[in-house]
C-alpha positions in Angstrom: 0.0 0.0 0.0 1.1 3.6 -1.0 2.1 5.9 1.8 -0.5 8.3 0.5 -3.1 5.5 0.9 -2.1 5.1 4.4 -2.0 8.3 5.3 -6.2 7.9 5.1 -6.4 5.3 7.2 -8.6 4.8 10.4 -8.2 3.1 13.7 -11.3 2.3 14.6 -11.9 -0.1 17.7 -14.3 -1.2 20.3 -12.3 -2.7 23.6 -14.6 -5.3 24.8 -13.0 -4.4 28.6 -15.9 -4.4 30.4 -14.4 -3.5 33.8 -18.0 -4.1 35.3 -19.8 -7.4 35.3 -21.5 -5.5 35.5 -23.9 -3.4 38.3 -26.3 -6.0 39.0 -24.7 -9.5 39.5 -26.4 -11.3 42.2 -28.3 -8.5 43.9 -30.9 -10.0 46.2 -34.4 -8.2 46.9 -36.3 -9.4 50.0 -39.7 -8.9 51.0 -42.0 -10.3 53.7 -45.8 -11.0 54.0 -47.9 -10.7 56.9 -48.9 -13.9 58.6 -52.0 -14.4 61.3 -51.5 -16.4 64.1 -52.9 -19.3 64.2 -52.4 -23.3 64.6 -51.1 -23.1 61.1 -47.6 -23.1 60.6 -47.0 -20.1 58.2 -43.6 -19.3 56.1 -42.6 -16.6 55.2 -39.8 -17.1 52.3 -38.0 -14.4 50.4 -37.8 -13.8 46.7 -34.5 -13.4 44.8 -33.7 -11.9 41.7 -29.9 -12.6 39.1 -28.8 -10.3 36.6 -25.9 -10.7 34.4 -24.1 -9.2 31.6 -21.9 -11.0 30.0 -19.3 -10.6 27.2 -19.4 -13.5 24.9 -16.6 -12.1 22.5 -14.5 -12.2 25.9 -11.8 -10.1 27.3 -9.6 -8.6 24.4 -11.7 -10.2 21.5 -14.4 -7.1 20.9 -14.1 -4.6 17.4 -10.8 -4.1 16.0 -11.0 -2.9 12.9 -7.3 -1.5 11.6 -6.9 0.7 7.8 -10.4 1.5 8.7 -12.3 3.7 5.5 -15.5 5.3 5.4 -18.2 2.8 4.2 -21.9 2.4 2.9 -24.5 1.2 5.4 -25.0 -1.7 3.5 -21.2 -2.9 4.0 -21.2 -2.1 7.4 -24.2 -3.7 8.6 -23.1 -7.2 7.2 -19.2 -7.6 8.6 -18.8 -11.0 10.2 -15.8 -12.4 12.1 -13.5 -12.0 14.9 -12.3 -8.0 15.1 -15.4 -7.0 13.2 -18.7 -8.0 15.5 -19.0 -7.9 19.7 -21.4 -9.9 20.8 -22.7 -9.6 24.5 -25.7 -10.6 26.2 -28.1 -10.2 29.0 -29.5 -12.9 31.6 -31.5 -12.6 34.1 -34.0 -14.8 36.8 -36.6 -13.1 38.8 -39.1 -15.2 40.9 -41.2 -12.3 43.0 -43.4 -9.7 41.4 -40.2 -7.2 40.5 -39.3 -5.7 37.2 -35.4 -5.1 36.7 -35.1 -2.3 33.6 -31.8 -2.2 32.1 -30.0 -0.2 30.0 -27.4 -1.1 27.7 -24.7 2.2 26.7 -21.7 2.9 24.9 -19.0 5.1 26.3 -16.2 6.6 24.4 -13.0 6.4 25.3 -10.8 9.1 26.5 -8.4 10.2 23.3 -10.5 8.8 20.8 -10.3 11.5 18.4 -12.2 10.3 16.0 -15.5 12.9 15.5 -18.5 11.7 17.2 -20.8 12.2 13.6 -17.9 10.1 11.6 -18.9 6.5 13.6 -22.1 4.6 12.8 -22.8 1.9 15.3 -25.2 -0.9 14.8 -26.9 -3.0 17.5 -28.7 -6.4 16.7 -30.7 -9.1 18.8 -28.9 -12.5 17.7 -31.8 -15.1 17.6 -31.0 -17.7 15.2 -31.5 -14.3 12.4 -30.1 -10.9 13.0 -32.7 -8.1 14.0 -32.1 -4.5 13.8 -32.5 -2.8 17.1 -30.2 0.4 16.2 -28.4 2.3 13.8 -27.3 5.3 14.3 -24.4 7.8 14.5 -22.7 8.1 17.8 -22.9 11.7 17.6 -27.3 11.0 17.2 -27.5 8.7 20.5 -29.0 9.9 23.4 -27.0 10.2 26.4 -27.3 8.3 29.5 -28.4 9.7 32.9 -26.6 6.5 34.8 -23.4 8.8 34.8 -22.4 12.1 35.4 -22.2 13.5 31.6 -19.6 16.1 32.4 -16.7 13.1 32.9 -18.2 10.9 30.7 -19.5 10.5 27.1 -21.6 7.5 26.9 -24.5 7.2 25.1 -27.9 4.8 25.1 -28.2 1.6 23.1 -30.7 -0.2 24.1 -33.4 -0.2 27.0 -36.1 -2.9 28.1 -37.0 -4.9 30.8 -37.4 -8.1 32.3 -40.5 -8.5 33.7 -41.7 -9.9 37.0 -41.7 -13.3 37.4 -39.7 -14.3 34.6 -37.5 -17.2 34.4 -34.7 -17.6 32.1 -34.5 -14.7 30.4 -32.1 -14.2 28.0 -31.4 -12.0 25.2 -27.9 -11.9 22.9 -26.6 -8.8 21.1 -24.6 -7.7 18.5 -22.5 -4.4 18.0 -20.9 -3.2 14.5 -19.2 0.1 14.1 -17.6 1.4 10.9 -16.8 4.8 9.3 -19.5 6.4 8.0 -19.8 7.1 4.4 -20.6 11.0 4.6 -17.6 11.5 6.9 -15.7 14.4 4.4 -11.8 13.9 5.4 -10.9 16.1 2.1 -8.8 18.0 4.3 -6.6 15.2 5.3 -7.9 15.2 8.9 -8.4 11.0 8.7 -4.5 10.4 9.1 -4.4 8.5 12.5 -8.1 8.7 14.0 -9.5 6.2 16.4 -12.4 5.5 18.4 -13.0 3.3 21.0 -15.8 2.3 23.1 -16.8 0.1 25.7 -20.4 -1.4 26.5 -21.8 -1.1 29.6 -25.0 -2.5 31.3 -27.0 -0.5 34.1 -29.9 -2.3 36.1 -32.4 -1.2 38.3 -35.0 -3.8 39.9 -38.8 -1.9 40.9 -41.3 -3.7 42.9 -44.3 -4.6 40.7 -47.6 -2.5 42.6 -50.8 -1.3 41.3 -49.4 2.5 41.2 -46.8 2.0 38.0 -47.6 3.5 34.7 -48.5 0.9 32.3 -48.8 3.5 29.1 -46.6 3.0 26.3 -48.2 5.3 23.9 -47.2 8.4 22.4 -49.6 11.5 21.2 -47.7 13.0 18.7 -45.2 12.3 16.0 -43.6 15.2 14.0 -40.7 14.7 11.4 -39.2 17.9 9.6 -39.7 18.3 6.3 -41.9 15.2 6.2 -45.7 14.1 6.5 -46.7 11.4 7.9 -49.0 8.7 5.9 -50.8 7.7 7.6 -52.2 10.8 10.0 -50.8 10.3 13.4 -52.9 7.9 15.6 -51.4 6.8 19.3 -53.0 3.1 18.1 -51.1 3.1 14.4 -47.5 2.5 14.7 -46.2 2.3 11.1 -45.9 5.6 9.1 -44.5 6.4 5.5 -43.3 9.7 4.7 -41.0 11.6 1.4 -38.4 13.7 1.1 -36.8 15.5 -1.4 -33.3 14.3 -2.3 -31.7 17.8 -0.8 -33.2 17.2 2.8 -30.3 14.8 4.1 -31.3 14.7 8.0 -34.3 15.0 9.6 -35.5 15.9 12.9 -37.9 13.8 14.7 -40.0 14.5 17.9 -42.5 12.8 19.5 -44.6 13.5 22.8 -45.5 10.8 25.3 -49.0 10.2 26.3 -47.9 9.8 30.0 -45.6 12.0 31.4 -43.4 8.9 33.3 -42.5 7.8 30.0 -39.3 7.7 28.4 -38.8 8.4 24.6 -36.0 7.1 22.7 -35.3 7.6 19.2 -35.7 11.5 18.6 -33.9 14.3 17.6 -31.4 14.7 14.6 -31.6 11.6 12.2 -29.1 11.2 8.7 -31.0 9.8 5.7 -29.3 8.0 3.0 -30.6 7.9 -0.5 -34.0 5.6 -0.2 -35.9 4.3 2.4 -34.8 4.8 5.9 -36.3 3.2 9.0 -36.6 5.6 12.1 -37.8 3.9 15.1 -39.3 5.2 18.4 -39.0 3.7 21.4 -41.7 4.5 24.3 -40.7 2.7 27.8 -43.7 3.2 30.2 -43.0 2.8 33.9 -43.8 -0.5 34.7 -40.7 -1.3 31.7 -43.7 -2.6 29.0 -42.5 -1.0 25.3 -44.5 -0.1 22.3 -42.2 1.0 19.3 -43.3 3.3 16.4 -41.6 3.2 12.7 -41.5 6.2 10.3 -40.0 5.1 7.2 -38.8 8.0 5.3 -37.8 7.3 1.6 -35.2 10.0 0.6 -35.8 10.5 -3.1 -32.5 9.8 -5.1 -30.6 12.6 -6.5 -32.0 14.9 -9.7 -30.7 13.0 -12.6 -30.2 14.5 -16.2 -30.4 12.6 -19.6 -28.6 13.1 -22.5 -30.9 13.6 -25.9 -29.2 14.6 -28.6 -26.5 16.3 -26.3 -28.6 18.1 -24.5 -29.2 18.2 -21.2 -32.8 17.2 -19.9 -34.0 17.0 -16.2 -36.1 14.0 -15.0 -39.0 15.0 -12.9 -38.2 13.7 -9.5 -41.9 12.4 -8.9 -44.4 9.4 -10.0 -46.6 10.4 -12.4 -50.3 9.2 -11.6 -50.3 6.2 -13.9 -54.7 5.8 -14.3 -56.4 5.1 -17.6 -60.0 6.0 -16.1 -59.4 9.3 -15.1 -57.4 12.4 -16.1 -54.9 13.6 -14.1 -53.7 17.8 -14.5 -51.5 17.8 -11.5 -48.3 16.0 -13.0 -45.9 18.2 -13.9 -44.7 18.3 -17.8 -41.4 16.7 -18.5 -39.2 13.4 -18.7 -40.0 10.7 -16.2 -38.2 7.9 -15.7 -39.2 3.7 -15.9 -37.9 0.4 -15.2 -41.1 -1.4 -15.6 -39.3 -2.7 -18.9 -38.5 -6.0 -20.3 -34.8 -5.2 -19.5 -35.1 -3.6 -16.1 -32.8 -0.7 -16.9 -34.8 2.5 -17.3 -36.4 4.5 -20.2 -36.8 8.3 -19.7 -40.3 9.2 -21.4 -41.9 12.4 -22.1 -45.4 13.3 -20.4 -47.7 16.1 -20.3 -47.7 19.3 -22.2 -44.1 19.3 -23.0 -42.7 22.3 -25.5 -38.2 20.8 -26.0 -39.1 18.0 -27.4 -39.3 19.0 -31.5 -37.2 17.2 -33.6 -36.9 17.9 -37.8 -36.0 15.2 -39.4 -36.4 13.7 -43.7 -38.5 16.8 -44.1 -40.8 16.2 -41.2 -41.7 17.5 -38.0 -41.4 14.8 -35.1 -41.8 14.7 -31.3 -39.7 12.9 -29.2 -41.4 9.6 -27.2 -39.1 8.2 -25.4 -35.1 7.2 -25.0 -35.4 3.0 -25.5 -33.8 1.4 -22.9 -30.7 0.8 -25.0 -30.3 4.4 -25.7 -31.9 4.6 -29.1 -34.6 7.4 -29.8 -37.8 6.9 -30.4 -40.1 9.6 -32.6 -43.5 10.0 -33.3 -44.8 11.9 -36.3 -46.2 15.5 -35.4 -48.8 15.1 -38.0 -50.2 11.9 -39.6 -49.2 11.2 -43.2 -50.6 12.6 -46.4 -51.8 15.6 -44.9 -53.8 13.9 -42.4 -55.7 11.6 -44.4 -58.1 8.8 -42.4 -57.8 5.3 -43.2 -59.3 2.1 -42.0 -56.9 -0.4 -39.8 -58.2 -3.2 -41.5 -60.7 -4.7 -44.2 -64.2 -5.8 -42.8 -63.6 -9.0 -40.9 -65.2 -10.2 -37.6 -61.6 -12.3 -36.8 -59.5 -10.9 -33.9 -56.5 -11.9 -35.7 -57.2 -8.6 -37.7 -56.7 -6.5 -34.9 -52.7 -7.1 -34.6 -50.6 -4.9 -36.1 -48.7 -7.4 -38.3 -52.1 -8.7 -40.0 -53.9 -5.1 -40.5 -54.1 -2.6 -44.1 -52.2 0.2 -41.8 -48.9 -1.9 -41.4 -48.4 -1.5 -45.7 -49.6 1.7 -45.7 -46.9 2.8 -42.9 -44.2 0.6 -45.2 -44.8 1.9 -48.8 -44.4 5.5 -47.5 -41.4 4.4 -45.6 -40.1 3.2 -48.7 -41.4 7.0 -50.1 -40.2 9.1 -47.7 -37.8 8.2 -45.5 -35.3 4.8 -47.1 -32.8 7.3 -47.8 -32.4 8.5 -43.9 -31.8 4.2 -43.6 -28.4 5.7 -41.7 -30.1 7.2 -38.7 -33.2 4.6 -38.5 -32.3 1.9 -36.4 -34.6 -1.6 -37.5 -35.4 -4.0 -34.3 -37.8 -5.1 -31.8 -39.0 -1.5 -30.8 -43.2 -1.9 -31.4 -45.4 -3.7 -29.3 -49.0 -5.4 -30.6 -49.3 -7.4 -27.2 -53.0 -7.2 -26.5 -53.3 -5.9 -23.1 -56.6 -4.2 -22.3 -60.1 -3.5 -23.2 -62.7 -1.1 -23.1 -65.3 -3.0 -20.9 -65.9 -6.6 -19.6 -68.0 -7.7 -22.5 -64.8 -7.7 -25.4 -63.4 -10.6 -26.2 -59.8 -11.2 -27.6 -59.6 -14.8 -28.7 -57.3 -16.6 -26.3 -56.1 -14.1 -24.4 -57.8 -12.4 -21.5 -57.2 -8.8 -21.9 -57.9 -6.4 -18.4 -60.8 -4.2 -18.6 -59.0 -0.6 -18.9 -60.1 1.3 -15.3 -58.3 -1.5 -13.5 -55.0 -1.3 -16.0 -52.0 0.1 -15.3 -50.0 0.9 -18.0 -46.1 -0.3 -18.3 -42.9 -0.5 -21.1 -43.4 -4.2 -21.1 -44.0 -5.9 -24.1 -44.5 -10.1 -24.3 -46.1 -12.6 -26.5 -49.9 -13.1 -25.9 -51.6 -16.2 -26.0 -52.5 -15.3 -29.6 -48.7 -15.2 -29.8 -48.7 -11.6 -31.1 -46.2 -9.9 -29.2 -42.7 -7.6 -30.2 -42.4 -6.3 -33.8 -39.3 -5.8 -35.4 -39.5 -3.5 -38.0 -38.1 0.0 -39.2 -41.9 1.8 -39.0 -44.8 1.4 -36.7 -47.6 2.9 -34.4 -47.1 4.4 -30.7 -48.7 1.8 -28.5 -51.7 2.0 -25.7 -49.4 1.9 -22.9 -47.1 5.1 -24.5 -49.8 7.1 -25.0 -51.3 7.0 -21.0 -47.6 7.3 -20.4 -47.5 10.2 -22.1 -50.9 11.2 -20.5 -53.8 10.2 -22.3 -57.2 8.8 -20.9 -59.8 7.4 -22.3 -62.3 9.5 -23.5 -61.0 12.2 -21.4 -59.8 15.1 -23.0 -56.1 15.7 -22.7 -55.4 19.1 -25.6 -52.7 19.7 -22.5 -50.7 17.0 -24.2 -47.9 17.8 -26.6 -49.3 14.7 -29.0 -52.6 16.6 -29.1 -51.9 17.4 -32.5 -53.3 14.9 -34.6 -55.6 11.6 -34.5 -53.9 8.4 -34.8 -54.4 4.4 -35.1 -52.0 2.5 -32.5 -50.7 -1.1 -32.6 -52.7 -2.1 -29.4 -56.2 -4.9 -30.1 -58.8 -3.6 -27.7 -61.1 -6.7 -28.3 -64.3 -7.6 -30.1 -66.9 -5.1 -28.9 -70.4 -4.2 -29.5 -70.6 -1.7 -32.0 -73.5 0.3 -33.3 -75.6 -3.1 -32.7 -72.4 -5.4 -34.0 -69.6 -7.1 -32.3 -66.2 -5.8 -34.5 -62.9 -6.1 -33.9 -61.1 -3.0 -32.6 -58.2 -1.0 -31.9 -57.2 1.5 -29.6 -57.1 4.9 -31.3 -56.1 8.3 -30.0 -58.9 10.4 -31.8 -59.0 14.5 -32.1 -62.2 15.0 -34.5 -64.9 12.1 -34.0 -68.1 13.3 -33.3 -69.2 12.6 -29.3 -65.7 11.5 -28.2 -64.0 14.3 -26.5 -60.8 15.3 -28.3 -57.2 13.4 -27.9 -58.2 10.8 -26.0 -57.8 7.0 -25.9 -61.3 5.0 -27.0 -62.2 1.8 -29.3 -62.3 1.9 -32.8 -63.5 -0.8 -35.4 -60.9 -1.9 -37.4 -62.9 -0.9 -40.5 -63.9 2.5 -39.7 -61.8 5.4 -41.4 -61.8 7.9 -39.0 -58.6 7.9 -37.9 -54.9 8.6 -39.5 -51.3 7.4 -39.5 -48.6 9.1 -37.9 -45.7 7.2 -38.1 -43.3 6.0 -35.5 -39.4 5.6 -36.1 -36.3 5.3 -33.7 -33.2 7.0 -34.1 -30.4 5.7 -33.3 -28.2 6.1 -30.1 -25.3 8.5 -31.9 -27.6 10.1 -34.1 -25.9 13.9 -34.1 -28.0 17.3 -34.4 -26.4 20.3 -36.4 -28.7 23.0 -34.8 -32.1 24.5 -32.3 -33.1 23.5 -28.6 -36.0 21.2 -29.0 -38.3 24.0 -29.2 -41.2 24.6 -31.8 -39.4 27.3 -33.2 -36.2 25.9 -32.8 -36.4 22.1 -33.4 -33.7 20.1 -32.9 -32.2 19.4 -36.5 -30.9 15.6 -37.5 -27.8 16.2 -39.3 
């Protein structure tokens, strides 16, 4: 190792020294009932109570971790092996109506120079599994009231209690300690840090009467920045609440419905990227325990895509993905999916958007979506031959006529390929890119031959594109139609009207069946359409239409390829961006 490596190393250690074994070993608790005289003998015996804590790494054999470097949660919380885990537990016997409450604590070392906010420490139950009790920084832990704070820097655990009249209680732990990952040591300041700790246990036994505080609720939960989902409750104690990506701590208070409660758990909390798991602990005074979650999902950074070498910002939200319904609170813009057939994401326009104008082979286009392997995919702005209707199919009552691959449209779209746009061959990219998967239906009634389509208010729409049990499925090909599901990602509804929508332009056929459906008195095979001019159907939006009917248009779709170069403008209507 360099000398420049070393000089970022980090001593960090926990000295499993536990000078005290510890507190309460042995204590003895006696108490004596009134007896009447009589002829009856009568005994009186006393109770007795053990409590011990005992170090089951053993003297010398606690954390020792040496070349130490800041690390993720998720390395961390997984070390295994001597000099990386310290396991300790608690034991305890009662046989009279006493409660012992302990309270398990960490106390730093004198000379650990090490900051307090650059160690994470994790505390588990050990129980065949690991369960999380704790993690936290040291700097966020609560300290103790066992010892006088001005001497000593020790800090809270873990609290419970053994109740009265239990035998053979036992309960192992585990304790991990690393670096944490957000510790900034730019400066230089990790040359020669270290940290140490030691685990202590305190114990304190209470006689069980009719006068302790069995409440373990709280009355309030606040988190900064964050509201709670559900509303607060004292009987609910899971709660979900977001954050934007910028908000990396929290601070979380809570209020005790009984004033001899103890809260743990508040105050100053780090979030990491994602969901984060706050607990809060409420001890009543009898020792029972209730705990309450808040899981806070930190939203991940603001990413930008890359189209055409320009810079686009995804909208850091979930659009409301409903075909039943129109929705005018989603913000305009580029979202993001991974409910693909690959997994890795496409970025997909939605909503009124005004960048996304593309001039390409003479023609105006608008930018759909970037494919999941980088490649561009554009929609027509206008259909072709200056908007001219045509019918899907010749007059047949066989669903096989409502794919794609079967239907009059798919020639049409390929002759004026062949017309207008074989000699851009160099910038069209031919593969699986269009989808004739049949997938949803207007209403119960339509049928779709062997496959059993949903019925479109329970749909939700996706990127995902397999065969049916028609075995219609992917098409590859160098033309096609925008499917169902791009349009409602884009924002369409059915037969809700969506002019908002930056495909609001023009009418056009797509590749998605939407069953055989009753029909002005017939059953007809159909297709899903996104109409702008039939009468009684509101304009641009999604509806049924028989695969004979001309009353809808063509506009082509295409995808680019991933390198495909622009010479000039910003995406803008006036200033497209311009294919070289």
């Amino acid at each position: 190792m360099s000398k420049n490596s070393k000089k970022k190393q980090v001593l960090l250690t926990l000295v499993a020294i536990i000078s005290l074994i510890v507190i309460t070993v042995g204590v003895t608790y006696a108490f004596f009932n009134y007896a009447k005289e009589g002829t009856t003998d009568n005994t009186i015996k006393t109770g007795s109570i053990t409590f011990l804590y005992t170090e089951v790494s053993g003297v010398g054999k606690g954390i020792s971790l040496t070349e130490a470097y800041p690390v993720a949660d998720s390395i961390g919380k997984v070390q295994v092996g001597e000099g990386k885990v310290f396991d300790f537990k608690v034991t305890s016997n009662i046989s009279m109506n006493s409660n012992i409450g302990y309270q398990v604590t960490a106390r730093k070392k004198t000379g650990s120079t090490l900051a307090n906010s650059a160690v994470k420490v994790y505390l588990t139950e050990v129980n065949g599994t690991e369960q999380e009790l704790l993690l936290s920084k040291y700097s966020e832990l609560s300290q103790t009231d066992k010892v006088d704070s001005s001497k000593f820097d020790e800090r809270i655990l873990y609290e419970a209690t053994v109740p009265a009249n239990t035998s053979n209680y036992e309960k192992n732990f585990r304790l991990r300690m690393w670096v944490s990952d957000d510790t900034d040591f730019s400066d230089g300041s990790m040359n020669d840090k270290t940290f140490t700790l030691t685990v202590n246990v305190y114990a304190d036994g209470k006689v069980v009467t009719d006068n302790l505080d069995t409440t373990n609720t709280l009355d309030s939960i606040t988190v900064s920045d964050c509201t709670l989902d559900p509303a607060f409750n004292s009987a609910t104690t899971e709660y979900s609440c977001t954050v934007k990506n910028n908000i990396s701590s929290v601070t979380v208070n809570a209020t005790a419905t009984s004033s001899k409660s103890k809260v743990r758990g508040l105050g100053a909390k780090d979030l990491v990227e994602g969901k984060n798991t706050l607990p809060i602990r409420v001890i009543a005074e009898d020792g029972s325990e209730k705990i309450y979650n808040v899981n806070v999902t930190r939203k991940q950074a603001v990413q930008n895509v890359s189209i055409f070498g320009k810079k686009f910002e995804v909208v850091d939200a979930e659009p409301t993905l409903t075909t039943s319904s129109n929705n005018t609170t989603d913000a305009s813009g580029l979202y993001k999916s991974t409910d693909t057939n690959t997994g890795k994401p496409t970025y997909y326009f939605r909503g009124n958007v005004t960048n996304n104008y593309v001039k390409f082979a003479g023609q105006t286009w608008r930018i759909v979506r970037v494919n999941e392997d980088g490649t561009i995919k554009l929609i027509m702005n206008n259909a072709i031959n200056n908007n001219k209707s045509y019918n899907f199919q010749i007059n047949s009552y066989d669903y096989k006529y409502m794919y794609y691959t079967n239907g009059k449209a798919k020639s049409i779209l390929n002759d004026w390929y062949d017309s207008n746009l074989s000699k851009y061959d160099t910038h069209i990219i031919t593969g699986n890119y269009y989808c004739e998967q049949a997938k949803v239906k207007a209403n119960s009634s339509y049928t779709m031959g062997n496959e059993n389509t949903i019925v479109y208010s329970n749909y939700i729409p996706n990127f995902k594109c397999s065969t049916d049990k028609n075995g219609y499925g992917l098409i590859e090909d160098k033309i096609g139609l925008i499917s169902y599901d791009e349009l409602v990602m884009a924002g369409l509804y059915y037969r809700k009207s969506s002019l908002d929508n930056y495909l609001s332009s023009d009418s056009t056929w797509t590749s998605s069946p939407s069953g055989i459906g009753d029909l002005n008195g017939s059953s007809y095979p159909t297709i899903w359409i996104m109409t702008s001019t039939t009468s009684g159907i509101e304009k641009n939006s999604l509806t049924p239409g028989s695969i004979y009917y001309t009353y809808s248009s063509l506009r082509p779709v295409i995808n680019l390829k991933s390198n495909t170069q622009i010479s000039s403008g910003n995406g803008t209507k006036e200033n497209p961006f311009v294919v070289e």
